[in-house]
C-alpha positions as CSV (number, residue, x, y, z in Angstrom):
1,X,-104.6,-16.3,0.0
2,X,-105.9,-19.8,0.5
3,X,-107.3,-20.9,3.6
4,X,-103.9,-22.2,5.5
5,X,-104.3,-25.7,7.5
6,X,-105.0,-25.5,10.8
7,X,-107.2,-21.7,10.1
8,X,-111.0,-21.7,11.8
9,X,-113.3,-18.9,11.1
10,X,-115.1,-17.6,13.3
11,X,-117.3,-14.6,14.3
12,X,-114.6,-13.0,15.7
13,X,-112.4,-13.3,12.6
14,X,-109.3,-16.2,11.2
15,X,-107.7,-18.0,14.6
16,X,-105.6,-20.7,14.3
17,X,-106.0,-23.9,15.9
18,X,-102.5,-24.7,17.3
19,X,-101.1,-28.4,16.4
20,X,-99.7,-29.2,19.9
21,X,-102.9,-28.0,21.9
22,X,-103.6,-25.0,23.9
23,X,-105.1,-22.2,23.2
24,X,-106.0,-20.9,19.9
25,X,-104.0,-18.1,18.0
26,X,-105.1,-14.8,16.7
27,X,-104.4,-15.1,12.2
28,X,-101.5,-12.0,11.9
29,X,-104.4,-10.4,9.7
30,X,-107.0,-10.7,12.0
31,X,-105.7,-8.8,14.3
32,X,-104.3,-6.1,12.1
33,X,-108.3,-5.5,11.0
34,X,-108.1,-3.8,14.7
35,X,-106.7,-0.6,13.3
36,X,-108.5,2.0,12.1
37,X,-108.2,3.0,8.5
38,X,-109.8,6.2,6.9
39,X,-109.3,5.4,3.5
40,X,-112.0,2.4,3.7
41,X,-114.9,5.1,3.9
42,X,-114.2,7.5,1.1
43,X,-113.0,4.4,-0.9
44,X,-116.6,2.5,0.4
45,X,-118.4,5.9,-0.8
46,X,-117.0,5.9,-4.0
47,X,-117.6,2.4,-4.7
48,X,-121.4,3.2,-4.2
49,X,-120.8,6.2,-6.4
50,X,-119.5,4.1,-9.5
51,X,-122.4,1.8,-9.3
52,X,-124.8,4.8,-10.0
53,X,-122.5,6.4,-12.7
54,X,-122.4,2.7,-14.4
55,X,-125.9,2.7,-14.9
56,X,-127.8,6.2,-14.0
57,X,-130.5,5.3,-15.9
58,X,-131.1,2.3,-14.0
59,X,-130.5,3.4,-10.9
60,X,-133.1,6.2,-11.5
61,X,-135.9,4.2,-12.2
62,X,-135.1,1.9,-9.2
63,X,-135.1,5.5,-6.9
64,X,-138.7,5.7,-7.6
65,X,-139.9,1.9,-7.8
66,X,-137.7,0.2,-5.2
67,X,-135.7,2.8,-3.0
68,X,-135.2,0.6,0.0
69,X,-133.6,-2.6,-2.7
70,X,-131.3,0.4,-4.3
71,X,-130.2,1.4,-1.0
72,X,-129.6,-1.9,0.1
73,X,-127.2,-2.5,-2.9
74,X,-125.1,0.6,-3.1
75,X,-124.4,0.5,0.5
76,X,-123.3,-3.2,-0.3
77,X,-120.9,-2.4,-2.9
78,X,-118.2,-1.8,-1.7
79,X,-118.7,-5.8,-0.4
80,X,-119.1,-7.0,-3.7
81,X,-115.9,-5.6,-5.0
82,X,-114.0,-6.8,-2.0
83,X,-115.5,-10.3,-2.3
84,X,-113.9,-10.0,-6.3
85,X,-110.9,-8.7,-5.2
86,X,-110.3,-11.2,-2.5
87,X,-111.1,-14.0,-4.5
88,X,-108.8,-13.0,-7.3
89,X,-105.8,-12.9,-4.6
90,X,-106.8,-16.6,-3.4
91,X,-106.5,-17.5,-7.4
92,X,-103.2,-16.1,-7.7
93,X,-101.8,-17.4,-4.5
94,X,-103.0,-20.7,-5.5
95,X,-101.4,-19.6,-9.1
96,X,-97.9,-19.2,-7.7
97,X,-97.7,-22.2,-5.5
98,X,-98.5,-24.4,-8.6
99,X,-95.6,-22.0,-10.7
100,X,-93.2,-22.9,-8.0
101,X,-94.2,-26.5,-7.9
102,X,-94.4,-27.2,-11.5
103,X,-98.0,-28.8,-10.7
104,X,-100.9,-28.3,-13.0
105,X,-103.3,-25.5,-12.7
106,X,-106.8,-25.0,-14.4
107,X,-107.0,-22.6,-17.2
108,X,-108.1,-19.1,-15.3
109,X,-107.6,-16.3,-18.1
110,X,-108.1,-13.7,-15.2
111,X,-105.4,-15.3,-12.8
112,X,-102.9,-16.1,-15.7
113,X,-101.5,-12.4,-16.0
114,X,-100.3,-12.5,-12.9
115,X,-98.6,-15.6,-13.3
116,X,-96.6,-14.1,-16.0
117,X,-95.4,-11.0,-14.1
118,X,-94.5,-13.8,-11.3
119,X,-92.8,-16.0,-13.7
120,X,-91.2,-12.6,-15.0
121,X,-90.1,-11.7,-11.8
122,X,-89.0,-15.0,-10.8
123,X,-86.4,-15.1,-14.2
124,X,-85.0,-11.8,-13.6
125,X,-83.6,-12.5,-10.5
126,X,-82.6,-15.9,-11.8
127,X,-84.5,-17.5,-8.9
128,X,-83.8,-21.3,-9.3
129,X,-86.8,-22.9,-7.2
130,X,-85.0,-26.1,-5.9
131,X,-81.6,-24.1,-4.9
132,X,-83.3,-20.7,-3.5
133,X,-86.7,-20.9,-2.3
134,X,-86.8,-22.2,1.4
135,X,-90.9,-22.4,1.9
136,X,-93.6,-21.0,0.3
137,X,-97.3,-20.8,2.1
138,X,-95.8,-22.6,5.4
139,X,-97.5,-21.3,8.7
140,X,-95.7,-19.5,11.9
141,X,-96.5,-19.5,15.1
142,X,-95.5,-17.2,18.6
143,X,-96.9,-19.0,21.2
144,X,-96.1,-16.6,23.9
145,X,-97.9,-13.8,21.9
146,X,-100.3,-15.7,20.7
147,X,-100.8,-15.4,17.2
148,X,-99.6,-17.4,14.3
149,X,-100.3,-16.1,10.3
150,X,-98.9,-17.7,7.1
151,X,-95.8,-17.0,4.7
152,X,-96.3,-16.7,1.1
153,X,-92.0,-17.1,-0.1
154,X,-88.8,-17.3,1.8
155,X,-86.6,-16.9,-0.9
156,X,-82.9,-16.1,-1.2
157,X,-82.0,-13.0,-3.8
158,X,-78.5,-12.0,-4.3
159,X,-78.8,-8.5,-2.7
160,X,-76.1,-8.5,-0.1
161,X,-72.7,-7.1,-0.2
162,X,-70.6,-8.2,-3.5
163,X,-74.1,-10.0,-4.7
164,X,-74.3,-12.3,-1.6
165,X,-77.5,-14.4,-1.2
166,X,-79.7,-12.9,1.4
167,X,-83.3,-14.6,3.1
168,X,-86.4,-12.5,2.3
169,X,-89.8,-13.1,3.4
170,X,-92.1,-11.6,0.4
171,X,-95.7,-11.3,0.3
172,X,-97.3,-11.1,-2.8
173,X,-100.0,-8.2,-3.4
174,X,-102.3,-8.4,-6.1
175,X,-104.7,-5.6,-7.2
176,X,-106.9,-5.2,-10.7
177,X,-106.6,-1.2,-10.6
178,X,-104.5,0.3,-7.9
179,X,-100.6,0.8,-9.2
180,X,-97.9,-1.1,-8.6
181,X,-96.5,1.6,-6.0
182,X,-99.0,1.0,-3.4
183,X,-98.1,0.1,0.3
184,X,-100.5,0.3,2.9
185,X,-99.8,1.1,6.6
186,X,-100.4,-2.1,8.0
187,X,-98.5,-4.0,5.6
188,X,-95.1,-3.3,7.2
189,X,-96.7,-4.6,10.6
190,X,-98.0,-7.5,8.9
191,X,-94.5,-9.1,7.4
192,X,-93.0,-8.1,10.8
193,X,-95.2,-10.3,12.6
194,X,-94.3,-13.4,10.0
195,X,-90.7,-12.1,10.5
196,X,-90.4,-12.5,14.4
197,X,-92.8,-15.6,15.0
198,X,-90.3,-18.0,16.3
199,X,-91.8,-21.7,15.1
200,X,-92.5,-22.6,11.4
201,X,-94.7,-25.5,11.3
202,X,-93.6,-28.2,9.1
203,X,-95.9,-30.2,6.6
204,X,-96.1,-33.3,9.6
205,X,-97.1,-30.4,11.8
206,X,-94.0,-30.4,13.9
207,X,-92.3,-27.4,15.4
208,X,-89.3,-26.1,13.5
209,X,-86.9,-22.7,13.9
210,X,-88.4,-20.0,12.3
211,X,-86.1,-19.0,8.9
212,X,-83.9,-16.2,9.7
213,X,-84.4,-13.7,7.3
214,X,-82.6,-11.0,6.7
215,X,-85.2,-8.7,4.7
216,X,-89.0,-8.3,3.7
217,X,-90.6,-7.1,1.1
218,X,-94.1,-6.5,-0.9
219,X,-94.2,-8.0,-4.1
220,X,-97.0,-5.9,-6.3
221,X,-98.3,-8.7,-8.9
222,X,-101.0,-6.1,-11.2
223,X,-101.6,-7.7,-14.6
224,X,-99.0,-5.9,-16.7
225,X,-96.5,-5.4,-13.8
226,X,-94.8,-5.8,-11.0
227,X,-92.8,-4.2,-8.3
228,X,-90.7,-5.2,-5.1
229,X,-91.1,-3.1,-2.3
230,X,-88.8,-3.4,0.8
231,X,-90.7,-2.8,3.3
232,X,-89.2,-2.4,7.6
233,X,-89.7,-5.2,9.8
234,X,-87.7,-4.6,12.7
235,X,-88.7,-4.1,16.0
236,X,-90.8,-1.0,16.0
237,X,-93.2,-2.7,13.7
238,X,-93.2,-5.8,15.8
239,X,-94.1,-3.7,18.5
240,X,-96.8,-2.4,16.9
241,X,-98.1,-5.2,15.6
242,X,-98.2,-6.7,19.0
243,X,-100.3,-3.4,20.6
244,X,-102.7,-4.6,17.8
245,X,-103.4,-7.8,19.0
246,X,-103.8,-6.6,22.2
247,X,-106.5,-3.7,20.9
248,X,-108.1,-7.1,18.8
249,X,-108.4,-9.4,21.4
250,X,-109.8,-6.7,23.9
251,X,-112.7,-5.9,21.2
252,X,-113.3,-9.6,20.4
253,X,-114.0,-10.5,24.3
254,X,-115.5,-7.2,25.0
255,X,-119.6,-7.1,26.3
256,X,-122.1,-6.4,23.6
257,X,-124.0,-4.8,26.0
258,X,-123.9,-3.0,28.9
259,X,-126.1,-1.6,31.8
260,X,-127.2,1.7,32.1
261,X,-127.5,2.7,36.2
262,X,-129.1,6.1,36.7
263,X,-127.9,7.7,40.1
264,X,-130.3,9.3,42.3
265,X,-129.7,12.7,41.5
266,X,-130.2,12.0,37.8
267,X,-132.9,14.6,35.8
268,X,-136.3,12.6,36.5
269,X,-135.0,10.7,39.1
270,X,-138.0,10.6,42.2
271,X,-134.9,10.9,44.6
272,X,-133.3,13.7,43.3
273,X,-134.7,16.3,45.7
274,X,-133.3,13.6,48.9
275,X,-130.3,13.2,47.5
């Protein structure tokens, strides 16, 4: 997504630089990077592996002239591909803001898929932008936990009782090869975390009551489909989120380095036979 106001990097990962001072906050993703997931290897591996099957030849010739390069490059593939596939999500993001807005985008013939499947999406449930849409890409904060990540659509859908208007919070998921039925662990941690923050921060950077939503979901943008996903939000997520930033913050202020101190009786040691 694009780089919200107010979002620093740093070498610990996104923080947030808080509008009314204090402390700065932990980005919702950042500290969701905390948990492990053992998909990344195999998927990292395999990545590698379809470098060499795109060009064996290549690669063979390289094994004998310039191992150390090669090696170098297939470990790094699986960073290239995320660079792609995070850059194509900024696009879109930036994509659907613009759709929602009526404002003028450049031509992008990768991006522009999407934005059908999005405009699709947004005519079949008869979404009229002024009426239904509450905020798109706005920022929320929780102080007291101290974190603060950023909203891609509050919108209201007729999914209640009797076809009652309801809130959701949505985040839109865009991927070039994994199916439209794809939810990952984190995710439902992620939307809770938007879901519970307490402050929405306007455009004048003043505090404001978090929307109260009634009900979150994924939206899957590939580019000849799309899906909803409702996704759980409630407390046990929260919580869970929360014990992530808690395991994030702990590894970001943790030592680099620590001493080693050998006691006396230790194999070696001169004053293991006194001791």
């Amino acid at each position: 997504m694009p780089d919200p106001r107010h979002a620093v990097a740093t070498e610990r990962g996104r923080y947030y630089r808080d509008p009314a001072g204090g402390p700065d906050l932990i980005s919702v993703t950042n500290a969701l990077s905390s948990i492990a997931k053992p998909a990344l290897l195999p998927w990292a591996a395999g990545r590698a592996a379809d470098a060499v099957i795109a060009a064996p030849i290549v690669v063979a010739r390289r094994a004998r002239s310039e191992p150390a390069a090669l090696r170098r490059e297939l470990v790094a593939a699986h960073r290239v591909y995320t660079d792609e596939a995070r850059n194509l999500g900024t696009r879109v993001h930036e994509r659907a803001v613009a759709l929602v807005l009526d404002a003028p985008y450049p031509a992008d013939p990768e991006v522009e898929p999407y934005a059908v499947q999005l405009a699709a999406w947004f005519r079949l449930w008869r979404v009229d932008f002024a009426r239904d849409i509450e905020a798109i890409e706005a920022t929320v904060l929780h102080r007291r936990y101290g974190y603060a990540g950023t909203g891609d659509l509050w919108v209201w859908l007729p999914t209640g009782p009797h076809g009652r208007r309801q809130l959701w919070l949505i985040d839109y998921k865009t991927s070039a090869k994994k199916p439209d039925t794809v939810v990952y662990d984190e995710q439902p941690l992620q939307l809770a975390a938007l879901r519970h923050a307490p402050v929405l921060l306007l455009p004048d950077d003043t505090d404001s009551p978090a929307l109260a939503v009634r009900r979150t979901g994924l939206l899957n943008l590939r580019a000849r489909s799309r899906r909803l996903i409702e996704v759980p939000s409630g407390r046990v997520q929260f919580r869970a989120f929360l014990a992530a930033t808690r395991t994030a913050r702990y590894l970001h202020n943790a030592p680099s380095a620590y001493d080693t101190i050998l006691p006396p009786w230790a194999p070696g040691s001169p004053d293991r036979k006194a001791a």
